[in-house]
C-alpha positions in Angstrom: -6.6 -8.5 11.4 -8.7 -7.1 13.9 -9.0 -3.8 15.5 -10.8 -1.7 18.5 -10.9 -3.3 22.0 -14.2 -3.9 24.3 -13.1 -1.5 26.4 -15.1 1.8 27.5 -13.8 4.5 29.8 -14.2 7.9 28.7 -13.7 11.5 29.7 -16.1 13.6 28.0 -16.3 17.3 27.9 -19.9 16.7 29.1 -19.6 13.5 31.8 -23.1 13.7 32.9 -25.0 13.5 29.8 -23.4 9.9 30.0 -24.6 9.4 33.8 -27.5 7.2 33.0 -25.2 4.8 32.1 -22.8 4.7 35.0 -22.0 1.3 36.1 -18.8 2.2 38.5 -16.2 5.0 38.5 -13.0 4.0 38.0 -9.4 5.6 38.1 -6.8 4.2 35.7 -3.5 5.2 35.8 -1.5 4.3 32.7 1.7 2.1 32.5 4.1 3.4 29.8 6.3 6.0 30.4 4.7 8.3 27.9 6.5 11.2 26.5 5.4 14.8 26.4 3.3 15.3 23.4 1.4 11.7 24.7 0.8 12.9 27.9 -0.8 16.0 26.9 -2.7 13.9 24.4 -4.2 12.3 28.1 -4.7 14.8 29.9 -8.1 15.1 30.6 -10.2 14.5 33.9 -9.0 12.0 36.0 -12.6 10.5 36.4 -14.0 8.0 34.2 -16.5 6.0 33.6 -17.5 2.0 32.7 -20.1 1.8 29.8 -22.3 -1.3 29.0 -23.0 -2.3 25.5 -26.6 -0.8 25.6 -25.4 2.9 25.9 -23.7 2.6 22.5 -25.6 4.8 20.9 -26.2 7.6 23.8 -22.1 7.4 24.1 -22.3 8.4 20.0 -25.0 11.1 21.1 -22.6 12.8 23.5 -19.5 12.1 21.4 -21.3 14.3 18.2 -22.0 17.0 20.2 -18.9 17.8 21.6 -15.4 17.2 20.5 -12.6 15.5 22.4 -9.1 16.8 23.5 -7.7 13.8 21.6 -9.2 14.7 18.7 -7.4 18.1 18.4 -4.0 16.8 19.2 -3.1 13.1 17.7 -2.1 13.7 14.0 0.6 11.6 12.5 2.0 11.9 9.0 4.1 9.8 6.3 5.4 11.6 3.0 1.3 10.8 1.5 -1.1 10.1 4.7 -2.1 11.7 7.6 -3.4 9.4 10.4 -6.1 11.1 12.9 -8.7 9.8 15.1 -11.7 8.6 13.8 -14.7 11.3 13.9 -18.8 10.7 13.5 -17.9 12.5 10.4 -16.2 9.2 9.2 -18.9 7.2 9.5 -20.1 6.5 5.6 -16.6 5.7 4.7 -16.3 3.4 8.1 -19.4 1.9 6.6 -18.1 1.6 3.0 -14.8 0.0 3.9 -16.1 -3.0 6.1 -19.4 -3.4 4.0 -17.3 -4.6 1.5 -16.9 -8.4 1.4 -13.4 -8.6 -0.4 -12.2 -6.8 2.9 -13.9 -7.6 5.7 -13.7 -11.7 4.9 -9.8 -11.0 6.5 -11.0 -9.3 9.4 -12.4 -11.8 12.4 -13.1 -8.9 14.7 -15.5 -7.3 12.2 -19.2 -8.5 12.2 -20.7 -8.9 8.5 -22.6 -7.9 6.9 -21.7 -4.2 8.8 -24.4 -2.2 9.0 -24.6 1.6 8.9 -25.3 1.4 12.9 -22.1 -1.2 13.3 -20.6 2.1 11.9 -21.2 4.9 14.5 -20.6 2.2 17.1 -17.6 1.1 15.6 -16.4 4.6 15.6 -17.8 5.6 19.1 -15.9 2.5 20.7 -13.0 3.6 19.1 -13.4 7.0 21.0 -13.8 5.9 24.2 -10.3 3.4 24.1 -8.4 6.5 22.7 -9.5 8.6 25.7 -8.5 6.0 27.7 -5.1 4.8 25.9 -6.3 0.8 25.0 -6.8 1.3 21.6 -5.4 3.8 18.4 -8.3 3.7 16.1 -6.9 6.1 13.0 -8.0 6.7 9.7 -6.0 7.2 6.8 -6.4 10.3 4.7 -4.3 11.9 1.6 -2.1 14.7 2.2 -3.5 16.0 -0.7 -7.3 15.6 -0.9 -8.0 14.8 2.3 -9.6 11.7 1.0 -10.6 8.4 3.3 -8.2 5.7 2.4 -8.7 3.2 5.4 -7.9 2.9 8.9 -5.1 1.5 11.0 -4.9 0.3 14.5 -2.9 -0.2 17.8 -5.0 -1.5 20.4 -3.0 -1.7 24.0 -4.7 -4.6 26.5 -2.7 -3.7 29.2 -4.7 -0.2 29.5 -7.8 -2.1 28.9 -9.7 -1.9 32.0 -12.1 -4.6 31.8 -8.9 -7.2 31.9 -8.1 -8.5 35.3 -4.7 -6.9 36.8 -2.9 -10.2 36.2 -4.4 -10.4 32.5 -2.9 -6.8 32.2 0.6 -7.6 33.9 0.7 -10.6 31.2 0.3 -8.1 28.2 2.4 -5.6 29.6 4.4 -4.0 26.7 2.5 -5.2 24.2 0.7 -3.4 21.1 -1.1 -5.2 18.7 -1.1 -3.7 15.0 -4.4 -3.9 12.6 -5.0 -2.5 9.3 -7.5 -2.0 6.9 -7.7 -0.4 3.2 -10.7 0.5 0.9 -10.8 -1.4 -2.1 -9.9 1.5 -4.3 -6.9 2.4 -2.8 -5.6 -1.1 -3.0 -2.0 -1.7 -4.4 -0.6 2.0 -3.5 1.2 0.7 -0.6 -0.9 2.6 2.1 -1.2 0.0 4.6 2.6 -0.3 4.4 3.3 3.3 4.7 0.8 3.9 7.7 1.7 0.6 9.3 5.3 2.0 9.1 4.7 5.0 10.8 2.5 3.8 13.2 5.5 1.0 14.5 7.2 3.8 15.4 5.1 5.3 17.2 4.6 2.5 19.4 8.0 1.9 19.7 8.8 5.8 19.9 6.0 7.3 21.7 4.1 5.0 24.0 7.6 2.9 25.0 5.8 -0.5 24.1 8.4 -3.3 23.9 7.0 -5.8 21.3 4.3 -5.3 18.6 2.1 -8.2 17.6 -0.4 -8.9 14.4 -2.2 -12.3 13.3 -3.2 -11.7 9.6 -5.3 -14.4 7.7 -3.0 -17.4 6.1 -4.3 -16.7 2.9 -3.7 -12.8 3.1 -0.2 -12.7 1.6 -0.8 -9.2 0.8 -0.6 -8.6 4.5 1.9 -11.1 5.6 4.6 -9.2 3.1 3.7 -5.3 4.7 4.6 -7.3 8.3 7.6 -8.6 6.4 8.9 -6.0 5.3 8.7 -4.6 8.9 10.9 -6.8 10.1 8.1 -8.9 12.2 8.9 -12.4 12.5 6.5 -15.9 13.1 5.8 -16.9 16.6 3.4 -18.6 16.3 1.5 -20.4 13.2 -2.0 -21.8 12.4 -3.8 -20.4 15.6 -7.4 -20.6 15.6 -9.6 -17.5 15.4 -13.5 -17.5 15.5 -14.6 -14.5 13.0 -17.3 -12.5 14.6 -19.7 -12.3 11.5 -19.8 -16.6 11.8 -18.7 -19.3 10.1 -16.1 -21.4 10.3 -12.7 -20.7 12.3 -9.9 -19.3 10.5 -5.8 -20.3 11.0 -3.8 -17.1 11.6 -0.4 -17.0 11.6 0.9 -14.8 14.4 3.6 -12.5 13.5 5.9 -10.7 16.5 8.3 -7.2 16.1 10.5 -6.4 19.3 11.8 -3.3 19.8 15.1 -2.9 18.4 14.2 -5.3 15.9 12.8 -2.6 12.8 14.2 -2.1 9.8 15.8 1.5 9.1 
């Protein structure tokens, strides 16, 4: 299932360390009726800025140094987990949980082999579409130990800024739910647990109307977590091209709408 968009606005506490690699402002107004606690979670400058590819790693520079607003707000708990945004501090386990084979073979949108630098970019693009609402990049962590168990995801196109307005207007609504669980924690029903939670707040919070996720045929384990959500087939055996190469895999795309989860 994949996870992070190709999207990157910011607001940093320190815009111009980023100013070498300005391409355009641009002011983006989001569409949801958010609620309080989201709105805060927002509200930083109003100013923003388009990032190409190649100032990856200066983006991770500035983003070390200084923490985010979103950073100290977003924190959502089940009875075992508490999801937060990713931090540069997370990048060995980031780099542990997709190196492995036996997890990132049912992810297309991760490239393999991942590399220590695929890492810090992963977790720097997943920054940048926090701060700018097109993507919830959280990791998983025990209540208890505070130890990495994976990540899970809610990436929003219609706040995606590099889509056209019409590509936006045709996702309006629409979240689109990703997981991902270290090998060792497999079987323990985190996925399920933080997938719950994170439905509602979709749903909840951000007033998105219908959820969307295209697991792997062959990832049953996956396909019974969406199940048990209540999400339903739309749409089966749609081609995806995985981004480490290959051959194209057949999803099955599954669909929740609002109104539509299980108590």
């Amino acid at each position: 299932m994949g996870s992070g968009l190709e999207g990157w606005r910011t607001s940093l506490a320190e815009p111009r360390r980023a100013a070498d690699c300005l391409q355009r402002p641009l002011r983006f107004r989001f569409r949801q009726q958010l609620t309080p606690s989201v709105r805060r979670l927002h509200s930083t400058r109003e100013c923003g800025y388009i990032l190409p590819r190649p100032c990856w790693q200066s983006m991770q520079d500035s983003l070390m140094e200084s923490e985010t607003t979103v950073h100290r707000t977003l924190r959502l708990e089940t009875r075992r987990l508490i999801l937060r945004p990713l931090m540069p501090s997370d990048v060995t386990s980031i780099f542990h949980l997709y190196a492995d084979w036996e997890v990132a073979k049912n992810l297309s949108r991760i490239v393999f082999p991942f590399s220590y630098q695929a890492a810090q970019q992963f977790i720097a693009t997943a920054q940048i579409d926090l701060a700018q609402a097109s993507g919830y990049m959280l990791g998983m962590l025990q209540r208890e130990s505070d130890a990495f168990v994976g990540v899970i995801s809610l990436r929003i196109p219609s706040n995606d800024p590099q889509l056209s307005v019409e590509a936006r207007a045709a996702v309006a609504g629409l979240g689109i739910l990703g997981y991902a669980v270290a090998r060792p924690n497999w079987q323990q029903r985190y996925a399920s647990e933080s997938a719950t939670r994170m439905v509602a707040f979709a749903f909840d919070e951000l007033g998105l109307m219908r959820l969307q996720a295209s697991p792997l045929r062959g990832n049953r384990a996956s396909q019974r977590i969406l199940e048990r959500l209540n999400f339903r087939v739309t749409a089966a055996g749609v081609t995806e091209e995985p981004l480490y190469g290959g051959p194209a895999h057949l999803v099955d795309r599954y669909t929740l709408v609002r109104g539509n989860t299980t108590e």
